[in-house]
Structure formats: structure tokens, C-alpha cells
N, C-alpha and C positions, 0 to 999 in steps of 0.2 A: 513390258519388255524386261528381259533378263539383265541384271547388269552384272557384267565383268570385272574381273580385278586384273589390273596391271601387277603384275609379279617378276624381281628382275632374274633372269634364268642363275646366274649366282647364288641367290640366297635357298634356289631350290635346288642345286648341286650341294651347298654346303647342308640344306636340314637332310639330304641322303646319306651322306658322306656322315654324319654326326650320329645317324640310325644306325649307323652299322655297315650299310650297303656299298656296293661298288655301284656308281652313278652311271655306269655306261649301260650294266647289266642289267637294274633297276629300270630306266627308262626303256631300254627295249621290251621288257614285264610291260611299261603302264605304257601303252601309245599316249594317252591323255596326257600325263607329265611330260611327255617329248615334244609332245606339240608345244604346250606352256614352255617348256624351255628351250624351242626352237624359235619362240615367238610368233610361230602360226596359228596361234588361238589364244583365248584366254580362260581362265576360268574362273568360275560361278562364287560365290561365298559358299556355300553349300561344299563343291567338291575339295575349293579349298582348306576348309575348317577338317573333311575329311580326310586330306594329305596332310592334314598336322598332326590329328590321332594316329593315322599309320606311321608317321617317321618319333611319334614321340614328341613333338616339340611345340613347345605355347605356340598359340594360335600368332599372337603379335611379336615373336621371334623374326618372322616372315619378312616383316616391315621394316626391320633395319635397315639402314644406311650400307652398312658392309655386315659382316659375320661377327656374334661374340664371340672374345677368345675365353669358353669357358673350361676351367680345368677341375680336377679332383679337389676338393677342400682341405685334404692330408695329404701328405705324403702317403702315395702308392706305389712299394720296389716289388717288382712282377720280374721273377727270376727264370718263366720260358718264355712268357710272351714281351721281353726288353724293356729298353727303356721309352719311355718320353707315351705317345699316342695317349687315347682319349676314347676309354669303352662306356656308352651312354648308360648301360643297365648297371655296370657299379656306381656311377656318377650318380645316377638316380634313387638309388639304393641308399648311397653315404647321405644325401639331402635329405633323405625318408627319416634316417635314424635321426639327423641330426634334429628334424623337426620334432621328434616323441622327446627326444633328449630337452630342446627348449621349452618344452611343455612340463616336464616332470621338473626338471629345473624351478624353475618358478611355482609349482604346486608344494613342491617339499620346504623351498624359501619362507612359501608364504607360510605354511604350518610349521614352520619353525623347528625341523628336522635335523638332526645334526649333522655337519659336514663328512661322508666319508673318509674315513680319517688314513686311507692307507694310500690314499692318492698322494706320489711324489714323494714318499718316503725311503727311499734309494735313490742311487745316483747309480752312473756306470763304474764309476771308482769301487763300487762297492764290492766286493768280493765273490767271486761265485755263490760258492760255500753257505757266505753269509746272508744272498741272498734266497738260495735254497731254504736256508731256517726261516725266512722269515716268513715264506710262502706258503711250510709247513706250519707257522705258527698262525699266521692267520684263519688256514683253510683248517685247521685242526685235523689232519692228515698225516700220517705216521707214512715211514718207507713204504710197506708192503702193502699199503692199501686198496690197491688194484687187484693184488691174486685174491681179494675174496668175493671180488666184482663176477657175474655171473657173463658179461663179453663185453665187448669194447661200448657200444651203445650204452648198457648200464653205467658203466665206466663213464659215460658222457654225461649220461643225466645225474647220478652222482654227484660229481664234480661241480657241475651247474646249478646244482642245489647248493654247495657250499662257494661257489663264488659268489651268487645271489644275498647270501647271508650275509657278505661283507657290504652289500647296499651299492653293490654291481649290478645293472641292468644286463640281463643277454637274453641273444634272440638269434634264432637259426633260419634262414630261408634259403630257395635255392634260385630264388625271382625275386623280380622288381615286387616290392608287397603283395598282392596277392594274385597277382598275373605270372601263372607258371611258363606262360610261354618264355617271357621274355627273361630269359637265362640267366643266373652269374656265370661267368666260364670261370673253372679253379685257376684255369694258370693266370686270371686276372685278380682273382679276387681270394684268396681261403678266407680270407677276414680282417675284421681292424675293430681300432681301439680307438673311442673318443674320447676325453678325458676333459673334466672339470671335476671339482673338488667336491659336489654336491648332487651329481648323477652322471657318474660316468656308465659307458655303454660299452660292450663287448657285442660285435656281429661275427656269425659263424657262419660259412656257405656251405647249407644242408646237402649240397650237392656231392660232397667232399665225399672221403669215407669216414667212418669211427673213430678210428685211430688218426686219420689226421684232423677230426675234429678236436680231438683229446689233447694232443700236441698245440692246437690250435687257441683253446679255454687257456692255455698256460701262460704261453708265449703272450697273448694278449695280456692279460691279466699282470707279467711283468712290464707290460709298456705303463698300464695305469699306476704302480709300483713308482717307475721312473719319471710318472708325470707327460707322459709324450704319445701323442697319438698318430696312429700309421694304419699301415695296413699293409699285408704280403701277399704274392699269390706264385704260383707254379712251384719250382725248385731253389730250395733255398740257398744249396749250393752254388747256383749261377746269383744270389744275392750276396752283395759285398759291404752295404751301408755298417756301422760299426754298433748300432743301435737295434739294430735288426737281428745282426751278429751275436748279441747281448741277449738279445731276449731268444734267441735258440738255442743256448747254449745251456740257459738259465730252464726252459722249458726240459729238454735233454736230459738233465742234472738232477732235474724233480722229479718225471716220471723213471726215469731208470739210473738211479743210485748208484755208485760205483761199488759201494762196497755188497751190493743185494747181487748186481747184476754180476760178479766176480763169482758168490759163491750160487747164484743158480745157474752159471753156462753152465749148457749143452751143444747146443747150436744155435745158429739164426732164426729160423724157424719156431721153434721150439723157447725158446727163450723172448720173444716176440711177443709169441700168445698169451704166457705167462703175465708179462706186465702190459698187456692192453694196447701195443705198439705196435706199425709198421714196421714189418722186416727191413725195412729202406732204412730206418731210424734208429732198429737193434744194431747191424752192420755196422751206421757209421758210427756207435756207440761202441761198439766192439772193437773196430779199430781203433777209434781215440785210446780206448785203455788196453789196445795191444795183444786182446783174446784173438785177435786175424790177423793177418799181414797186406800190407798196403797190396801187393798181389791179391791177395784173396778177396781182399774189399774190393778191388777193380774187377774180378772177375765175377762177384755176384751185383756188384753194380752194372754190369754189362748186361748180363742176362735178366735181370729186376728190367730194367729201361725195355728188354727186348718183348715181355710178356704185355699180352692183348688185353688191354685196360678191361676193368670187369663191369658188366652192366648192371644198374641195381634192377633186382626183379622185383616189381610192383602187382599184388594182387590186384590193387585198383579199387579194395575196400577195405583202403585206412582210416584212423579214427578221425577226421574230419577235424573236431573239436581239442584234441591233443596237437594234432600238428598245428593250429590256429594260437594256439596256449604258446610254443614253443615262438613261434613264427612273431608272435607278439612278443613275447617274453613276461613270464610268470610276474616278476619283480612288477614290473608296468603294469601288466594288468591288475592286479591286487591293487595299485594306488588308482586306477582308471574307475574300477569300481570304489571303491573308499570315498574318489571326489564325484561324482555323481548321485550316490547316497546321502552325501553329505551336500549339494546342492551348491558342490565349487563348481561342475563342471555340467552342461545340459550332454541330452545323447544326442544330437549331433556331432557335437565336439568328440565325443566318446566314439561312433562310430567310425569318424576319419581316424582317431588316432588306431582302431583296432582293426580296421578296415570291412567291421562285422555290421550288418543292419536289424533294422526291426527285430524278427522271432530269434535271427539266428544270432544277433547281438546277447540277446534277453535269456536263451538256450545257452550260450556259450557261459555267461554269467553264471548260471546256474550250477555249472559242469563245475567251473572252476573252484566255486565255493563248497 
């Protein structure tokens, strides 16, 4: 005889509701869940165990008492999609990193690596300006650096190669690890900063564009500066926290220089492509230093918000092995193979953390090196 599980219709509205779903809409999709949560049947281990892989959520979540109250582990200021709520694919995302982050943490302790030394070395007292030099000093990166960058992408990878060299972890995706279904959405997520003294991590939402990933490497990079880990997503403008504030003003200031971008206007446009930026970014860079008039900034902000967001076009046969590199993050993976060579780590452990198996694990290894 089949046995049943008693499930109380609650806790199967709230693992819907935590997936993403509207619970009304969803149950009318599954009749089998409506039933379970109308109480006119029950169901199986089997079909149960399979509404936890589709809503996402541990198996023994189910069995609580009432609902966890779980929230983001940082502070998340999402400047279109508001305040407060709870999106499972970044919540799962920040958990993912934080797990690779505990791991290299304790792999680099134990080999006796030295401390990143530029974590927390600012404050918000600190001066623009002077925080501008430092960023340049670190990343060894002069003003103009970008006009010799061949487009914004290069400009990306670039960049990511010299924050990596200050023993910054980063890593691009545009899904939960290696499940493209399950989406970042930008206005939830462009990115965040974990911060400890001895492997801090920078995530980028590959989903983004170029130019806001670029903007995106900065900004983060001065949270690890200040010691403080966050994350932003949609409009920064509808964000008001003072630390947030801090670190885009500071990213702003890096990528387009006041005294470069004075003597290369032209226009917004034109002046944009030049340093590797969103025209959204040149604009209100423009107006800060008064090349447009608060008019002119509202009227090309008006018509920017009004243009039909652009799709990326996917041939469908990209490098496979580079986007895994990137997705992992170059920094991690060089120590993932180092500690498995060196027989700190077995390839199990190595595969969860890369999320690559057997050939394609062993293939990947290969590429990288």
C-alpha cells in the first residue's frame, strides 16, 4: 500500500509563494497540488520530494511547524523593484557564493596566504577624490584606460583581470549556478560584495549589459575598499542608502574622470562609447559637471526609460568552457585546481564547488590551464 503524507496546505502556499509563484495561479496549473492543499487527497513521498525540486526548496522545509522567516544574508537596495520582499534565485545565488567564499577562506588560511590587504582600507569620510587614487593605485590603471579597450566586454574582462590580481574573487552569472532557467532579474540583483579580509568576492549579473557590468566591477570593489557588503539592483537613482550613494559616485568618478570627460565632450552618445559607459551614466555624469542642463538631462532621461530594452542575441554556440571560467570565477578556480593537485581537496568537493563533473570537469581543467 502506498503511504501518504499529511502536508498542512500552509506550508505548501508558503514553499509557492517563496518560488516565485502566485499560489492561486499555480494551483490551478497543478490540480494535484490543489487537491493536497484543499485537503482532498494526499500525497506520495515521491510526488512530494518532486514539488520541492520544482518550488526550489529542501525537502524537510515542508515539515515545519509554520514558515521560515528567511531573508537575504546582506543587505539588498533594489531601486525598481522596492523595498523589503524576498526573490528565491538571488537568495540562492548569495548562499552559492557565500559557500565557495567559506571554502576558499579556509583553503588560503590554511596555506598561510596573506590577508587581502585592501579590504576596509577607506571609510565613507574619505574623500572622493582620494578614493578615486586609491582605486587607480591598486588596479594600476591610468584615466584613459578604457579608450584603448577594443568595447565595453573587453573593458569587462580587462578590468576583472586587474581586480582579480588584488586577490578579489569575481564571477559573472546570469542563474542560480548552473541552472539558466532560473533567472537573476537585473532590477533585483546587478550584483554584490562579500567581504572578509581573506577572500572577498565580487558577483556580477551576466544578464546585465557591459557597460553596466563595468560600472558594476567598480562600485563593488569600492564596498570591499569600505569593508561592507551589499548588493544593488535596478535604478540607482530610486536608491537612497548613503553607502550605496558612496560607492556610485566613487564608481562614476573612476570610470569617467571630470577633467577627461570635459575635454572629450561631444555629446552623450558619442562620449559614452568613448569611455565604455551607458549613455544613462554619461548624461548624469554630464549634468553633475554641467556639460547639459537639468532640462536636458530630464529630457534624454525621459526618452533613455522610453526605448524598448534590447535583447541579447545568442548564436547558441558559445564557448561553453569560458563562460564556466567566468561563471566560476578565474581567481577560484586556479586555487580549486591547485588544492586538488595538491591533494587538500578530492573531485567531489571540486566538482560541487565548480559545479563541472567527470570529463567535463577534467576538460574544463585543461582549458583553464
Amino acid at each position: 500500500m502506498v503511504q501518504r503524507i499529511d502536508i498542512k496546505p500552509e506550508m505548501l502556499a508558503w514553499a509557492i509563494q517563496r518560488a516565485g509563484y502566485d499560489v492561486n495561479v499555480y494551483l490551478s496549473e497543478h490540480p494535484d497540488v490543489e487537491a493536497w492543499y484543499n485537503q482532498e487527497k494526499q500525497p506520495t513521498e515521491k510526488q512530494l520530494e518532486d514539488f520541492a525540486k520544482k518550488t526550489h526548496i529542501p525537502y524537510g522545509y515542508l515539515f515545519l511547524n509554520e514558515p521560515s522567516q528567511e531573508q537575504v544574508p546582506i543587505p539588498m537596495f533594489r531601486g525598481s523593484a522596492g523595498d523589503g520582499g524576498f526573490n528565491l534565485n538571488v537568495y540562492d545565488t548569495v548562499l552559492s557564493v557565500q559557500r565557495r567564499q567559506e571554502w576558499l577562506t579556509d583553503y588560503l588560511t590554511e596555506n598561510e596566504y596573506d590577508v587581502c590587504s585592501c579590504v576596509g582600507i577607506i571609510t565613507l569620510q574619505t574623500s572622493l577624490s582620494d578614493t578615486v587614487r586609491v582605486l587607480r593605485h591598486l588596479l594600476q590603471l591610468d584615466e584613459n584606460w578604457a579608450f584603448v579597450r577594443r568595447d565595453p566586454a573587453d573593458a569587462v574582462n580587462f578590468l576583472t583581470e586587474h581586480i582579480e590580481e588584488l586577490g578579489i574573487a569575481v564571477s559573472f552569472n546570469s542563474g542560480v549556478d548552473n541552472n539558466n532557467r532560473r533567472e537573476i532579474p537585473v532590477e533585483e540583483c546587478r550584483g554584490f560584495a562579500l567581504v572578509n579580509k581573506v577572500a572577498p568576492f565580487i558577483f556580477v549579473n551576466n544578464k546585465d549589459s557591459k557597460t553596466a557590468q563595468l560600472f558594476t566591477l567598480i562600485h563593488e570593489t569600492t564596498h570591499i575598499l569600505l569593508g561592507t557588503s551589499a548588493g544593488f539592483g535596478g535604478d540607482m537613482d530610486k536608491i537612497h542608502d548613503v553607502t550605496e550613494r558612496y560607492c556610485d559616485k566613487a564608481a562614476a568618478a573612476f570610470l569617467m574622470p571630470e577633467d577627461l570627460v570635459r575635454s572629450s565632450w561631444q555629446e552623450i552618445s558619442q562620449t559614452a562609447k568613448k569611455f565604455k559607459v551607458s549613455e544613462l551614466a554619461m548624461a548624469r555624469r554630464a549634468h553633475e559637471l554641467h556639460l547639459i542642463s537639468r532640462e536636458e538631462y530630464r529630457s534624454f532621461y525621459q526618452e533613455y526609460q522610453n526605448r524598448p530594452i534590447p535583447v541579447k542575441k545568442s548564436s547558441g554556440f558559445g564557448d561553453f568552457y569560458a563562460t564556466a571560467t567566468k561563471r566560476v570565477g578565474r581567481l577560484l578556480a586556479v586555487h580549486i585546481v591547485n588544492a586538488v593537485k595538491s591533494r587538500q581537496l578530492d573531485y567531489l568537493q571540486a566538482y560541487r564547488l565548480t559545479g563541472m563533473y567527470g570529463n567535463t570537469y577534467q576538460t574544463f581543467v585543461k582549458k583553464l590551464i
